[in-house]
Every structure is written in C-alpha cells, then in structure tokens.
N, C-alpha and C positions, 0 to 999 in steps of 0.2 A: 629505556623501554625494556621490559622484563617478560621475553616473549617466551615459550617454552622452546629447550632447543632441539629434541626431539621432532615436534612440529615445523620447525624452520627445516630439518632435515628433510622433511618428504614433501613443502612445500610447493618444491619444482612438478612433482608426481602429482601432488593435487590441483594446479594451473594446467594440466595439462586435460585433467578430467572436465574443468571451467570452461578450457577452451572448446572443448569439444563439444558440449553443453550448449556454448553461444553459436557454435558452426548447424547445431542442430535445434533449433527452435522450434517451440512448441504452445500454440493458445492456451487460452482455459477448459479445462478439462480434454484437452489433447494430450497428456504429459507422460504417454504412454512411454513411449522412449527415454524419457530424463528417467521415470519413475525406476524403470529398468535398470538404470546406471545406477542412481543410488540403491536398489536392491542389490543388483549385484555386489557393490562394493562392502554396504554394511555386513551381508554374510560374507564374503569372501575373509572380512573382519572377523567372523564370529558372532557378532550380533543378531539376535532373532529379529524379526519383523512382522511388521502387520499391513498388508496392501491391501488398497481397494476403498479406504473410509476418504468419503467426500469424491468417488470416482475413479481419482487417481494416486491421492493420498499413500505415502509410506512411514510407516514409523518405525521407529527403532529403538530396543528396549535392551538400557546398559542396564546391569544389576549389581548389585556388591552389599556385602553383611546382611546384616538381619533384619534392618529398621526401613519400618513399612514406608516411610516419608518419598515423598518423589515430587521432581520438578519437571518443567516442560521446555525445552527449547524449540525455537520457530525458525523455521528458512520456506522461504518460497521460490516456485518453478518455472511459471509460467514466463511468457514471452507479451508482445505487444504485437498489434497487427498495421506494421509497418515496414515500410523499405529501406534497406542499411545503405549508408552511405560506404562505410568504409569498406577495403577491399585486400586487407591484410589478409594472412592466411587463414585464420579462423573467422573468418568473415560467414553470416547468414550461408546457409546453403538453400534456404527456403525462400524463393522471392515473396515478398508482401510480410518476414514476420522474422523479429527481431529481439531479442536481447538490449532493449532499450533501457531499462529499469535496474538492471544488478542483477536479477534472480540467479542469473547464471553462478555471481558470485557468492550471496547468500548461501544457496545448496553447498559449494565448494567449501567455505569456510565450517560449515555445520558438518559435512564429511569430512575434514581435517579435527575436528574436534572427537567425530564418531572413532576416527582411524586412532586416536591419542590415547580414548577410553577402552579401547580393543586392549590394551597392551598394561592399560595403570588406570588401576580405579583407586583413585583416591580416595574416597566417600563412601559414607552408609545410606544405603539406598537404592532409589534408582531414576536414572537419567532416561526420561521419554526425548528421541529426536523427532521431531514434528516435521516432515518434507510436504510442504500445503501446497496444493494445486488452484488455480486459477483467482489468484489475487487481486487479476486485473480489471475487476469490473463483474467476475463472475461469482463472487463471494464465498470462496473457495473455504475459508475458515468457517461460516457459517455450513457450511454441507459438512464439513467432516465430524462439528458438534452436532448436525441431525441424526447422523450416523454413530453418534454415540461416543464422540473421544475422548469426552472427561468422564465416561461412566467403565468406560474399558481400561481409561489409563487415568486414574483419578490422581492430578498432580495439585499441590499444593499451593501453586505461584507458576505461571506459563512468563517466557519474556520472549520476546524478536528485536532484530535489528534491521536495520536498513541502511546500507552506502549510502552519502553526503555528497557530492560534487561543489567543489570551493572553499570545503574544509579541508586542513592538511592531513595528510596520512600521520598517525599517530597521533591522531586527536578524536575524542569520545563526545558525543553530548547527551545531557539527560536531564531531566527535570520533572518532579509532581506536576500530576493537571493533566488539566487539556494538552498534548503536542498535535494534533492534527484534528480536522475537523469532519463532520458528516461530510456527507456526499448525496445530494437530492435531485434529483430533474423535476422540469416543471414543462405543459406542455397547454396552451391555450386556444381555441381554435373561437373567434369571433364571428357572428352568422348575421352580415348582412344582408343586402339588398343589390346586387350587380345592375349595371346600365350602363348608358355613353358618359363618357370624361366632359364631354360639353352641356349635361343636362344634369346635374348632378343632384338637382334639386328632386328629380324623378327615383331616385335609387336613397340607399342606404350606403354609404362608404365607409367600412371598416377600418379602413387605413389610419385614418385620424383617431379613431377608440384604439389603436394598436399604440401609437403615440403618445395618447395621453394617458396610458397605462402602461408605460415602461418609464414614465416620468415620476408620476404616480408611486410605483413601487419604490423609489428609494425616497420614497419619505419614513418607511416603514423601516429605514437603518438611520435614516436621521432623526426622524421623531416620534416612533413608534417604541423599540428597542430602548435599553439602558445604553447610554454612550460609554460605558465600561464593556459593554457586554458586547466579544464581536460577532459579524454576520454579513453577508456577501450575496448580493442577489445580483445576476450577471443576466440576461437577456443575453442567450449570442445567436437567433436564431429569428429572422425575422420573413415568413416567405406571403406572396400577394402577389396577384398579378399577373397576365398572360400578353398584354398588350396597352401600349400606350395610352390610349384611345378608350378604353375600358375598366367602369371603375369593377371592381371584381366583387365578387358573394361572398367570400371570407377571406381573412387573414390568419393566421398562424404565429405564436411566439412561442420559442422555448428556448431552453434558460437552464442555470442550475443554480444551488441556492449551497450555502455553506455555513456551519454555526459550530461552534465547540460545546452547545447542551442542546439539551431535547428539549427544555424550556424555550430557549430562542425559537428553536426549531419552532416549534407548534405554535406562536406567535408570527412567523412569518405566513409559516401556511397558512393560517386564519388570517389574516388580515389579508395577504394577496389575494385569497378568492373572494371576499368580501368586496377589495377593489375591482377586481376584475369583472365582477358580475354586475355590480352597483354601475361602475362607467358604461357598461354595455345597457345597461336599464334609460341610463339616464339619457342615453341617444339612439333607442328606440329598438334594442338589438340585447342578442343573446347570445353566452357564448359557452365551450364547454371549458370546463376548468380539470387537469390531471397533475396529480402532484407522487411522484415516487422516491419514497427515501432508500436510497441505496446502501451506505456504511454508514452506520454511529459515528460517534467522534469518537478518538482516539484518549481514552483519559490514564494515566499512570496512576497507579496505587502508590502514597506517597513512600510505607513503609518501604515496597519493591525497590522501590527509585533510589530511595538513597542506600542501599543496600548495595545495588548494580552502583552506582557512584562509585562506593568506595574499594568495590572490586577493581573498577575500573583504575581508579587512582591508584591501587599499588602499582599496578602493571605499567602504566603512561605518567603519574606525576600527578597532584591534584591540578595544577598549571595546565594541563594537557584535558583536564575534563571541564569541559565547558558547561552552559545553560543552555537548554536548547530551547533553541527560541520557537515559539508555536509554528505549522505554517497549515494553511488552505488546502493541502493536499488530503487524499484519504486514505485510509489504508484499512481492511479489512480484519487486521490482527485488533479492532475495536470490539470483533464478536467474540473473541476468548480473553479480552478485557472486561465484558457484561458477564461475565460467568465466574472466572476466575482473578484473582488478586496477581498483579504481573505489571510488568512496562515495556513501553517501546524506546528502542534508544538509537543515536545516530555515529555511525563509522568514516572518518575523512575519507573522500576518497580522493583527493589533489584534483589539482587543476584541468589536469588532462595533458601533462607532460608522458605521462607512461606509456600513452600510446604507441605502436607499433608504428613505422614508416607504414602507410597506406590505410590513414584513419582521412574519413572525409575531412572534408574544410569549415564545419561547424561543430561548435563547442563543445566541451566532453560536460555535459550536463541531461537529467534525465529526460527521457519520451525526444533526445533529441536523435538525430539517424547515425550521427560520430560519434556517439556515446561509443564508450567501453567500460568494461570495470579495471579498477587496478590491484595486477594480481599481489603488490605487495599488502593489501591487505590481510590476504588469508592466514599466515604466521599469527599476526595479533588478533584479528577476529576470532580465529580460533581457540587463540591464550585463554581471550577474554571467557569465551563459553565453557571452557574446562576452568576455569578458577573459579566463576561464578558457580557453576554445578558444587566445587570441591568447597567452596564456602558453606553454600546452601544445605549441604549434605554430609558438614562435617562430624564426622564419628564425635560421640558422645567422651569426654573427657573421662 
C-alpha cells in the first residue's frame, strides 16, 4: 500500500479533528459548527474558501500553473437524527444525533488531502474541495448546485467517496453504471366508509383495499418490469384503526420505492397509481395517491470510473480494487452526477475491530447506534484524493 508519507505524518492531528467532529454532531443544514472547523483549518492551510453555497456548504479552492482545467472532490457533513450507543470518549455530546454514516470521516480524510495540497501541488490547475452539507435526506448537493457551484467553480469531472463497513481496510470498490439507487416515498390514503366490526355489510372497509394493493404492487416487480431491470417497492407503513370493534373511514400506506433508472422509476409510479386507484374503484372507494422522488440513482461515468480504478490500483494493488457491487441505498452525490461527468466509489472500513473500548454492543455498520468510523482510513483516503487530483491534472508533458 503506497500511502503518502507525509499524510500518514499528520494523520494522528487529523483523527483528532474527526473525533471531535463525531463528539459534535450536526443535521442537515445545521453544520454551522463542522463548517467552521473546516474553514478554519483550510485557511489556517492557506487555502481560499467560499461559505455559505447550499447553506452551509464550504469550498476550497487549491490552484497551481496556469491550465484552466479543474476537478471537484466531494466529502459530506452532516450527522443522522439518532442516539449513540457507544460511550467512548468522543462519543455524541448531542443526545438524539449522531455520526452514524462516516461523514465525520469523509470531511477528515478530504481535510488531510486539503492539508497535503497546502504544502505540494502537484498538478496544473485547480483542485475545488467540495465540504457538502445535509446529505442525509436533505439533498444537500442539489442546494449547493441551485446556488450555483458548477457555474462559480466549473470542474470538469466531480468524484466522492463513502466508507464501506465489512470491507477490509485497504480495499477500494468501483464500477461504471448504476452503484446506488433513487430514493422515492410513496404515500396512500384510502376513503372509506367507517361503521360497527359486527355490521360490516353497512360500512365501506378499507382495510381489505389496503391488502389487496400491497399485494398487488409486487406484481409490478414481477410482471410489470424487465426481470433484468431492478426495483424495490417496500410498503413499511401501514396505519387503520382506533378500536376493535370499529371498522374505520381510512386507511394509510406508505412505502418507498427504489430503481437504478428513471425509466423504471416512471413505470412503477404509473402503474402503482393506476392500481391503487383502480382497486379502490373496484370496491366502491377512493383514494389519494402522493409519490415523491427524493435522490436519482447514483450512475458512474464509465470514463471516470475507470480512471479512479487505476488510480486507485497503483496505490492498493489491482487485487485490492474490487467491483462494487450495486446496493439499494441512496446517496445524493447523484445530483452532481446529472450535471457533471464523475463517480462514486467505496473505502473498506473493517469490521469494526477499531473501535475504542466503550463502543456499544451492536455492529459497526452504517445508520447503526455502535457505528464508528476507522481512523486508519484517513492516510489512504487521503492518498487516494491527492493522486487522483495529481493524475487528473497532470502538467502537460
């Protein structure tokens, strides 16, 4: 493994910035405080900045020679709105909100790569650090493209990464395509006819249309769809009901739906309101249908990808770069995918041996409450973003 060793030098200084980071947690567009730390540190570096796009958004703007070319690195900030289990010393100082996801360590690793470029600019051009606020739900990347970040900072190719949980430390994945999928809610509200549980022939009962439209929908991944083609339609949300004894006036389902194209996408959505409305026709009832698409899928530019591949590979060993296998998750670095030419790639973060004595008692894996990140990434995370940059933006021969 071929990490800079510079960066391994200050890596302990930059775990330390991470920990403090995950002691101070912060939601979507709360990120006042993180935003602050990495301002502080990028000028304290030298580096100009630009605050405030999408919120809470920081950038940071390396330069070197004379060639107009520039690329974009991505790290995100935000926290999750949950309770930490564990009770180590950098543990939540915020009840209810946590460092569940890595962000803490995303920022640190893209601040070790900031702090590397302070000192050696390898390259012609210039390195935008992207620090994105509220990833979690808040679509963080799409605010800070309203607010203009590829018209202020027009980079050529953007990339991000995300920690891995159950892959080993010193291992990369990447791949062209689809790696992660949209992210859609869906929300149904069915209008029957309430009455007595004993007379049922008098009322309208919803309950049974709630039924046989959550049955219904996966016919629309079994038979609807190309069986190549994937898609996830999840009902987790089913509410009715105030008392035994009583059939109720509506029922409620909601759900979220999951596709790697917009083609799928719009295919489920038309088809589930179709069923949805039709079953309710057909048993004498009406209902309202809401469907909200949250993140695009995540798709890789194939050039990007294998470019970040082979970066990746001198550093780790081609052995060491894996396929990343697609998953179900979303992630909003999809909206500087629809714009710009870029990839998202994945960082091992081990098992969850690194944890500190006083990590809760369930698994170090993400959105879970014993989560941590493992600071031995930061060294290679780092590597990877400065070689990748020094690739990208190699002086003209």
């Amino acid at each position: 493994m071929k990490v800079i060793d510079s960066i391994v030098t200050q890596a302990a200084a930059i775990a330390t910035i991470r920990r403090d980071i995950h002691a101070h947690p912060e939601l979507c567009f709360e990120e006042a405080r993180t935003a602050d730390v990495v301002a502080q540190k990028l000028t304290e570096w030298g580096i100009p900045i630009h605050r405030g796009m999408g919120t809470t958004g920081v950038v940071g703007i390396v330069k070197n020679g004379s060639s107009g070319r520039a690329i974009g690195l991505r790290a995100d900030m935000d926290a999750l709105p949950m309770q930490e289990f564990n009770t180590f010393s950098h543990t939540s100082q915020h009840p209810g909100k946590m460092h569940a996801c890595g962000h803490d360590g995303h920022t640190a690793m893209l601040l070790a790569a900031a702090q590397h470029f302070s000192r050696h600019r390898n390259f012609d051009g210039t390195v935008y650090l992207i620090f994105q606020p509220a990833e979690e739900g808040g679509g963080g990347a799409r605010e800070m493209m309203k607010d203009g970040l590829f018209e202020k900072f027009p980079v050529e190719a953007v990339f991000g990464m995300h920690n891995w949980p159950g892959s080993d430390v010193g291992k990369f994945a990447i791949s062209p395509g689809p790696v992660m999928a949209s992210s859609n809610e869906f929300k149904i509200t069915i209008h029957g006819k309430g009455g007595h549980a004993a007379l049922p022939h008098t009322g309208l009962d919803p309950v049974p249309v709630a039924c046989q439209m959550v049955q219904a929908f996966q016919t629309i991944i079994s038979r609807n769809k190309k069986p190549i083609d994937a898609g996830v339609i999840s009902v987790t949300m089913i509410h009715a009901g105030e008392a035994t004894n009583v059939i109720p006036n509506s029922c409620e389902l909601q759900g979220t739906v999951r596709t790697f194209s917009i083609e799928v996408l719009d295919l489920i959505e038309q088809r589930m309101k179709q069923i949805a409305e039709h079953t309710c026709a057909a048993f004498d009832m009406q209902c309202e249908f809401e469907f909200v698409r949250n993140y695009p899928p995540t798709i890789n530019s194939a050039k990007e990808a294998g470019f970040a591949r082979k970066v990746m590979a001198s550093i780790v060993g081609e052995d060491n770069v894996l396929v990343q296998e697609p998953t179900m998750g979303a992630e909003d670095f999809s909206y500087m995918l629809l714009a710009k030419p870029g990839c998202y790639s994945f960082i091992g973060n081990g098992e969850g041996a690194h944890r500190d004595i006083g990590h809760g008692g369930g698994p170090c894996t993400l959105h879970n409450p014993s989560y941590d990140f493992n600071d031995d990434l930061i060294p290679l995370g780092a590597t990877y973003w400065v070689r990748l940059a020094e690739a990208w933006l190699k002086p003209a021969a």
